[in-house]
Residue frames relative to the residue before (quaternion, step in Angstrom):
aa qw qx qy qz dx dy dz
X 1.0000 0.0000 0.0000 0.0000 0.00 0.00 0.00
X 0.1594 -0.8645 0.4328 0.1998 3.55 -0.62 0.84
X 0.6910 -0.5801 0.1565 0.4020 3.67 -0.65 0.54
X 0.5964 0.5201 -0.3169 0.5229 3.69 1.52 0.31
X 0.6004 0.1779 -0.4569 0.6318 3.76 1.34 0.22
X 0.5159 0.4618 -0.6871 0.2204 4.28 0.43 0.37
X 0.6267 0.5145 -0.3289 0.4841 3.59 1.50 -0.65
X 0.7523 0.2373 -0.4906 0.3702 3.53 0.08 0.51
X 0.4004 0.5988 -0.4793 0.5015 3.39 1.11 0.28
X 0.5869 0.5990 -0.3700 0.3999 3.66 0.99 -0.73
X 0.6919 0.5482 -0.0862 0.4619 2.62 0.73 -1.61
X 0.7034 0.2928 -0.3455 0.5479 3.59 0.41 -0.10
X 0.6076 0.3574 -0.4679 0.5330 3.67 0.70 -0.06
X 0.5984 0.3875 -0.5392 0.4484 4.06 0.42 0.37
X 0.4461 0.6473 -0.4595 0.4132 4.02 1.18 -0.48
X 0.6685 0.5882 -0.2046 0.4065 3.38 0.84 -2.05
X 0.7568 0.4173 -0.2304 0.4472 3.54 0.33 -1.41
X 0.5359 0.7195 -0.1990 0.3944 3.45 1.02 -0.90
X 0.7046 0.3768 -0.0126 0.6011 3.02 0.87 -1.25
X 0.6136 0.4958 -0.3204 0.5244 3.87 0.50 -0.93
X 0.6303 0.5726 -0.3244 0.4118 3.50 0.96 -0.70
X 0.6435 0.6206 -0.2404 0.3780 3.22 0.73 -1.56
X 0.6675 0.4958 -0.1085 0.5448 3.37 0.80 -1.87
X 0.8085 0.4237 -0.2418 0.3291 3.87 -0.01 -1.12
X 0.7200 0.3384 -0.1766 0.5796 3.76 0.69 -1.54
X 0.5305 -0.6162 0.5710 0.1130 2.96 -1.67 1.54
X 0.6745 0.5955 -0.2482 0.3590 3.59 1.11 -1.22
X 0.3081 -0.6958 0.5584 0.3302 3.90 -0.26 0.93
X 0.6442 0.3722 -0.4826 0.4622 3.93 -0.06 -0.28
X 0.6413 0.3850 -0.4579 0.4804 4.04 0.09 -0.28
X 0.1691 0.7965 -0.3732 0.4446 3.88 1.53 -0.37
X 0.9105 0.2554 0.0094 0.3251 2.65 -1.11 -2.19
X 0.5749 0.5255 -0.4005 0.4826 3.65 1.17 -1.04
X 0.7983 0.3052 -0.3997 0.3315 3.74 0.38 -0.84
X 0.3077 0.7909 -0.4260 0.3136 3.15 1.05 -0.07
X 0.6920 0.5445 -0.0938 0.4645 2.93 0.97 -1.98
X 0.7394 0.3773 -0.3255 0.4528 3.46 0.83 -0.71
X 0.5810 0.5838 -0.3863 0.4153 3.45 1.11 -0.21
X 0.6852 0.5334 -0.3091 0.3878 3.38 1.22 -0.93
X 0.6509 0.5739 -0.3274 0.3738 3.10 1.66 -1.08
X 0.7035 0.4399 -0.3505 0.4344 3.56 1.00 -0.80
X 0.4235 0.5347 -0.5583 0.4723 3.79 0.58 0.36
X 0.7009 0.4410 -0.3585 0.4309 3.42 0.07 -1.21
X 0.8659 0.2339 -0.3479 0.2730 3.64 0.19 -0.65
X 0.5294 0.5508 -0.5516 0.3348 3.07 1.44 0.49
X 0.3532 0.6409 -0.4229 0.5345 3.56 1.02 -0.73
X 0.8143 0.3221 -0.2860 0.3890 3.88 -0.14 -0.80
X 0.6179 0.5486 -0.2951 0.4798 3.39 1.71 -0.41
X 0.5327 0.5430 -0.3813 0.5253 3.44 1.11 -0.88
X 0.5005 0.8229 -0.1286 0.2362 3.64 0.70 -1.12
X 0.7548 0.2954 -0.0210 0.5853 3.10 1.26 -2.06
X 0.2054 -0.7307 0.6494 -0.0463 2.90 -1.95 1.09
X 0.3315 -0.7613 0.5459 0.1118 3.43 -0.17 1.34
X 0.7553 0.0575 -0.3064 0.5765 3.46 -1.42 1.78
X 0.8868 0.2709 -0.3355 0.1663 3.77 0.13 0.25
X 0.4788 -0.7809 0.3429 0.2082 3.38 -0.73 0.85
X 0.7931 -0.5469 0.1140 0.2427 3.21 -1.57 0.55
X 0.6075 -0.5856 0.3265 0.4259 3.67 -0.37 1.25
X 0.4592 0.5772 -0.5602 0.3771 3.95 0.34 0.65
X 0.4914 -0.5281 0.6396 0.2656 4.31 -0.99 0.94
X 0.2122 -0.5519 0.7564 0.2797 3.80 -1.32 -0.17
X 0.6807 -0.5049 0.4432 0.2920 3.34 -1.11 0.59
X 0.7437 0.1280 -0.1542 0.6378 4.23 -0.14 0.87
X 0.4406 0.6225 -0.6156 0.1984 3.89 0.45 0.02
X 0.4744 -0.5739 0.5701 0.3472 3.52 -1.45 1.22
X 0.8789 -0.1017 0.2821 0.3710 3.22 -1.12 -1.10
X 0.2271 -0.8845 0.4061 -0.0328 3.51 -0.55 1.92
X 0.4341 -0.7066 0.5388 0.1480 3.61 -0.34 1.26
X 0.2772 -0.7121 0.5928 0.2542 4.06 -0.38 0.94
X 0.6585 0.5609 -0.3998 0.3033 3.48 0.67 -0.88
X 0.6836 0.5494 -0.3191 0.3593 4.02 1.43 -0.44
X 0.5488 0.5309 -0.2871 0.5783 3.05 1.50 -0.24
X 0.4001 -0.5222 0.7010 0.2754 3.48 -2.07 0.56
X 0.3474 -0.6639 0.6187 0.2363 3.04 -1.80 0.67
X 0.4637 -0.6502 0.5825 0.1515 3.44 -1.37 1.34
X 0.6138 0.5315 -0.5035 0.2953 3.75 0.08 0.13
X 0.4001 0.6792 -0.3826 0.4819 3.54 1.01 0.01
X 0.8552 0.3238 -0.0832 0.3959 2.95 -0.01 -1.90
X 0.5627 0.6201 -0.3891 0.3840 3.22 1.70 -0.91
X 0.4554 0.7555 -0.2511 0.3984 3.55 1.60 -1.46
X 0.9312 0.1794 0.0857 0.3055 3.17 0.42 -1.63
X 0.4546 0.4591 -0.5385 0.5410 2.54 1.66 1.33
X 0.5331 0.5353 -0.5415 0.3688 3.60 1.00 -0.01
X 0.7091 0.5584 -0.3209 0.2870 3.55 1.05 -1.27
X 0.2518 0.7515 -0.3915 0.4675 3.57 1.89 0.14
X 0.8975 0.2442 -0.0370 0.3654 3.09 -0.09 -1.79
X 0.5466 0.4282 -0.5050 0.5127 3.50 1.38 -0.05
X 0.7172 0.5422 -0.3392 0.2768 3.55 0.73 -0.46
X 0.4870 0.5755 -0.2798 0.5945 3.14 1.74 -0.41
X 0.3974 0.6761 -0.4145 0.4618 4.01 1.13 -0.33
X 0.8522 0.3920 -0.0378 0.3445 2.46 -0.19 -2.39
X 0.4278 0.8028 -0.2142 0.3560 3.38 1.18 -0.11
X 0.6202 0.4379 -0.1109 0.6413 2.66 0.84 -2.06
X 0.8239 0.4333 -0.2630 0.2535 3.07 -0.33 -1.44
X 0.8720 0.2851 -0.1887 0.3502 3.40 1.17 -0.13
X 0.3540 0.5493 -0.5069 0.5622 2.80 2.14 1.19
X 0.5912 0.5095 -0.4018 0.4790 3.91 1.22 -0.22
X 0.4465 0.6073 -0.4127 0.5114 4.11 1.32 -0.36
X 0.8922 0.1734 -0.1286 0.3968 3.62 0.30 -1.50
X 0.3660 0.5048 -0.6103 0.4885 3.62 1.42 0.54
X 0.6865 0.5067 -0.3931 0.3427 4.07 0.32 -0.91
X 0.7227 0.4129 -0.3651 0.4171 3.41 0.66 -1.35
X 0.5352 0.6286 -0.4332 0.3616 3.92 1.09 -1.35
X 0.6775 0.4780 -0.3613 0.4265 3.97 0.77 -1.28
X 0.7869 0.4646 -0.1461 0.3788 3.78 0.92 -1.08
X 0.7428 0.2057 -0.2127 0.6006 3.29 1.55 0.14
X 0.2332 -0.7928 0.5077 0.2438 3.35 1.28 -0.26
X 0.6486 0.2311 -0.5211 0.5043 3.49 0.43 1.66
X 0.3669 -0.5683 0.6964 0.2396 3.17 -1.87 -0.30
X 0.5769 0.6485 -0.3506 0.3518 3.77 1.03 -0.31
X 0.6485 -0.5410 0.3565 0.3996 3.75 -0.80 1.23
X 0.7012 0.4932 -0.1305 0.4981 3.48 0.30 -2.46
X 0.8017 0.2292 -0.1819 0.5213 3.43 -0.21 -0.96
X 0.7810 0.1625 -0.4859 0.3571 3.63 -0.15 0.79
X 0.4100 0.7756 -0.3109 0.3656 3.17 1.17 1.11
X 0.5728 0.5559 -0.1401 0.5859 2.42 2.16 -1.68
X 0.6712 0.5067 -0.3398 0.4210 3.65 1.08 -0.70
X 0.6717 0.5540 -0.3067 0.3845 3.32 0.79 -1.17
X 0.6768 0.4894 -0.2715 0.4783 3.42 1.25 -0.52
X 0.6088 0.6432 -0.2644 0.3819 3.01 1.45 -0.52
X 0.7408 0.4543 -0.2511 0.4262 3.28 1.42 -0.89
């Protein structure tokens, strides 16, 4: 096995976990963490799909004659996946400030039991 399918094998076991999370934990903060791992393993596939062994970064040297696309890496990937960083780093925030509000107003993070309240009120 070489060391680019041990990393996408990784990578699909961060999909798996990611996702087992989502589905399994009642608790919205354990939630948000898999979330996070789900978001993270997109990005690095996306960053795998990305790479191109022996070629270098999409910058000309100054006087170059005539440039071959195939020697160069393409930057839209990476360009991609640095935005999906920062939207994910957003969505973050914004939804550790959701369960700091709801935790103060129900005084849980649990699915069941802040159901029973919400219904309660």
């Amino acid at each position: 096995m070489s060391l680019s399918d041990a990393v996408y094998l990784v990578t699909a076991a961060l999909v798996a976990l990611g996702l087992l999370g989502l589905v399994q934990t009642p608790n919205l903060l354990r939630k948000l963490m898999a979330l996070n791992i789900l978001q993270v393993a997109v990005i690095v596939f996306f960053i795998l799909l990305g790479h191109k062994t022996g070629a270098a970064p999409p910058v000309a040297p100054p006087g170059a004659g005539t440039l071959r696309a195939a020697d160069y890496v393409n930057p839209l990937p990476h360009t991609l996946m640095l935005t999906a960083i920062v939207v994910a780093v957003s969505t973050t925030g914004v939804a550790l400030a959701l369960l700091i509000r709801i935790s103060r107003r129900y005084g849980t993070l649990e699915e069941d039991e802040l159901l029973k309240r919400m219904e309660e009120r």
